[in-house]
C-alpha positions in Angstrom: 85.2 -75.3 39.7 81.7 -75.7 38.9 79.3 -73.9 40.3 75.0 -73.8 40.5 73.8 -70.9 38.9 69.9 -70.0 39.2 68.5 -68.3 36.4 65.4 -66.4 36.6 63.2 -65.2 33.5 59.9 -63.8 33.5 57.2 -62.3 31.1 54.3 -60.0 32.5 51.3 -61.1 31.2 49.2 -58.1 28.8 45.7 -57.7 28.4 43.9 -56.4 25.1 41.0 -54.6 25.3 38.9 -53.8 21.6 36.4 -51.0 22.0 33.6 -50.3 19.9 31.6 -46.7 20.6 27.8 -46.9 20.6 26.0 -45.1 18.0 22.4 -43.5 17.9 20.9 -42.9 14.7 17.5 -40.4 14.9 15.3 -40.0 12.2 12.4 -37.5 12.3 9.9 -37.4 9.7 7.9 -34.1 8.9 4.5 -33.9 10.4 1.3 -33.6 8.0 0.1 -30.2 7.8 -3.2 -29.3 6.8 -4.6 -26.1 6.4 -7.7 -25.1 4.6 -8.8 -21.4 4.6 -12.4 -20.4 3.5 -12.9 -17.0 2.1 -14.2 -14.5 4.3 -18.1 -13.5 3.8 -17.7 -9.9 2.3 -20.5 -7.6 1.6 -20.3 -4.0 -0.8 -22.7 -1.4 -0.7 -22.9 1.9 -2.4 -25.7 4.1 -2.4 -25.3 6.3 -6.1 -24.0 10.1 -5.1 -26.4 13.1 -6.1 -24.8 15.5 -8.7 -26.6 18.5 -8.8 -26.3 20.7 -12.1 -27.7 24.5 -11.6 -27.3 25.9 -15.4 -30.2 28.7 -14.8 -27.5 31.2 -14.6 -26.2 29.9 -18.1 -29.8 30.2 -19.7 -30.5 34.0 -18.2 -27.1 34.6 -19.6 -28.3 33.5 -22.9 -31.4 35.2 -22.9 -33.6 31.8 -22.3 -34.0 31.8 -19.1 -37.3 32.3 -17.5 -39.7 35.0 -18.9 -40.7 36.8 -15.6 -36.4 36.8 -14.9 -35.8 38.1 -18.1 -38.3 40.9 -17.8 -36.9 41.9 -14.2 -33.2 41.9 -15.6 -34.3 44.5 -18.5 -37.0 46.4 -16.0 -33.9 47.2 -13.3 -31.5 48.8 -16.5 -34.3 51.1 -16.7 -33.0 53.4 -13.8 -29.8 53.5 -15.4 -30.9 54.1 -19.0 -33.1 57.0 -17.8 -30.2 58.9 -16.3 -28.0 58.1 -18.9 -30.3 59.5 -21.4 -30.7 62.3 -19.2 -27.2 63.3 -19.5 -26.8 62.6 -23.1 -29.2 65.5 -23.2 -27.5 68.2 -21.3 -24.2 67.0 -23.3 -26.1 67.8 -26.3 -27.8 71.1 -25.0 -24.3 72.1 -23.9 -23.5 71.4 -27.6 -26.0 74.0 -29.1 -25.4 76.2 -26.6 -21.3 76.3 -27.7 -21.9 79.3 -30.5 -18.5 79.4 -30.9 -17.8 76.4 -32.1 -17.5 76.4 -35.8 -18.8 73.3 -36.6 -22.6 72.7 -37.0 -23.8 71.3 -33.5 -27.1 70.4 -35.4 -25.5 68.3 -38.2 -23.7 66.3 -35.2 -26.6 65.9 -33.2 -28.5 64.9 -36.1 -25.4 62.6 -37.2 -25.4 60.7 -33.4 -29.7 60.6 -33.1 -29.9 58.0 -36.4 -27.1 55.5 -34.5 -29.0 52.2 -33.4 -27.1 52.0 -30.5 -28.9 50.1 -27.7 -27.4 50.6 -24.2 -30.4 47.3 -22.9 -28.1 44.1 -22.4 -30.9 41.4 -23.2 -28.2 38.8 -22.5 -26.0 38.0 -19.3 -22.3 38.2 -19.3 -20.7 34.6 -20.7 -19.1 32.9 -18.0 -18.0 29.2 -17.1 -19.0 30.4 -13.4 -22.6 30.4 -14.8 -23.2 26.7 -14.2 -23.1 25.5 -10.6 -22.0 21.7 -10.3 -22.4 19.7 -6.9 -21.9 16.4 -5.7 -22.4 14.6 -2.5 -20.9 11.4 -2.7 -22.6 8.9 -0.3 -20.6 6.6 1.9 -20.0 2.6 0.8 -21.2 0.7 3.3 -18.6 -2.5 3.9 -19.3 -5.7 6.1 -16.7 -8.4 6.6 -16.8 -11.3 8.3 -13.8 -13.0 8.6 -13.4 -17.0 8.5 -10.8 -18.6 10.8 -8.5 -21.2 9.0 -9.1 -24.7 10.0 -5.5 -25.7 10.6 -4.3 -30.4 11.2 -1.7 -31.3 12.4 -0.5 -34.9 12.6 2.9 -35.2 14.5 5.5 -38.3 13.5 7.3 -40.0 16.1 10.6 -39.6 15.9 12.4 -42.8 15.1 15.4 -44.0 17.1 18.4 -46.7 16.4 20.7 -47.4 18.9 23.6 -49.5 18.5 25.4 -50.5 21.2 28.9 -50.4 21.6 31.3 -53.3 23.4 34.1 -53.5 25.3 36.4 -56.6 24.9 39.2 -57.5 27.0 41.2 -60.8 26.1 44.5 -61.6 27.3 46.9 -60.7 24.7 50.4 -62.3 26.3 50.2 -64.5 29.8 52.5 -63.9 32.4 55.2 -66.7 32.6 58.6 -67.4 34.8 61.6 -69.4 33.8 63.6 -70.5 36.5 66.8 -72.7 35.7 69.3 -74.1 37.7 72.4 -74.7 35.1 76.1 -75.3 36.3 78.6 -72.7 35.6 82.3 -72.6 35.1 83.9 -69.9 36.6 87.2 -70.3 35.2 85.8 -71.0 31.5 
C-alpha cells in the first residue's frame, strides 16, 4: 500500500556581523619655552676699617720714648732709691758697730762702695703687651635690585586622529523550507 508522505525541511537563516573598534590617535607636541633672565643690578661698598697701632708703651720701654716721660719714669724711682739707700746705710753702720765679728767690716764696706751697681731702670719691662692694636672694621654697604625673568610661552594644539570604527551585518545563510510530498511503502 502506498501511502503520501509529507516531508518537511528547513534551514534558519544566520546573520554575520564584522566589527571594527574605532581608534583615536593624540599627538601633543611640546610648547616653546622661552625664558631670558637679566642679571640683577648689584652694588658693593666698603668703607676701609681704621687700625689703630699704640706702640708708645714699646718706645718708653726702650728708653725712646718721649723726653719729658722718660724723665718722670726716672724722677718717681727717686723715693725708692732714697730709702733704699737709707737702709743700705744702717745695714752697714750695723756692720761696724758688730765688734765681734772677726772679719774687717771696713775692708767689706769698702769691697761693696766700688760695685757700679745702679738700682735706676732707664728702660721699661719688655713685653708684647706694650703695643696696643685696634681695629674697627666698618660695615659694607650692599644694594640689590633684583630683575624678574621674562618668561614665553607658546602652547601647541594638541593634534587628534580619529578613525572610525564599523559595524557590518550581512546575511551569512538564508532561511529556507523544503516541503516534499513523496509516496511511501509501508510494507517495503
Amino acid at each position: 500500500m502506498n501511502q503520501l508522505r509529507l516531508s518537511i525541511r528547513q534551514g534558519f537563516g544566520q546573520i554575520g556581523i564584522e566589527t571594527q573598534n574605532a581608534s583615536v590617535d593624540i599627538r601633543s607636541p611640546m610648547g616653546q619655552l622661552s625664558i631670558d633672565q637679566q642679571p640683577a643690578q648689584m652694588d658693593f661698598h666698603s668703607e676701609p676699617g681704621e687700625l689703630l697701632i699704640d706702640s708708645s708703651a714699646a718706645w718708653s720701654a726702650l728708653g725712646s720714648g718721649p723726653h719729658m716721660e722718660w724723665l718722670n719714669s726716672i724722677y718717681s724711682q727717686i723715693p725708692n732709691i732714697v730709702l733704699q739707700g737709707i737702709a743700705k746705710i744702717v745695714e752697714d753702720g750695723n756692720r761696724m758697730a758688730q765688734i765681734t765679728n772677726p772679719r774687717n767690716a771696713f775692708a767689706e764696706l769698702a769691697q761693696n762702695a766700688l760695685s757700679n751697681e745702679s738700682s735706676i731702670e732707664y728702660v721699661g719691662p719688655a713685653s708684647y703687651f706694650n703695643v696696643k692694636i685696634q681695629y674697627e672694621p666698618k660695615p659694607a654697604v650692599t644694594h640689590i635690585e633684583p630683575v624678574k625673568p621674562d618668561i614665553q610661552y607658546t602652547p601647541m594644539k594638541p593634534e587628534f586622529e580619529y578613525n572610525p570604527g564599523r559595524v557590518e551585518v550581512y546575511l551569512k545563510q538564508r532561511n529556507w523550507i523544503d516541503i516534499q510530498v513523496t509516496t511511501y511503502d509501508w510494507y517495503r
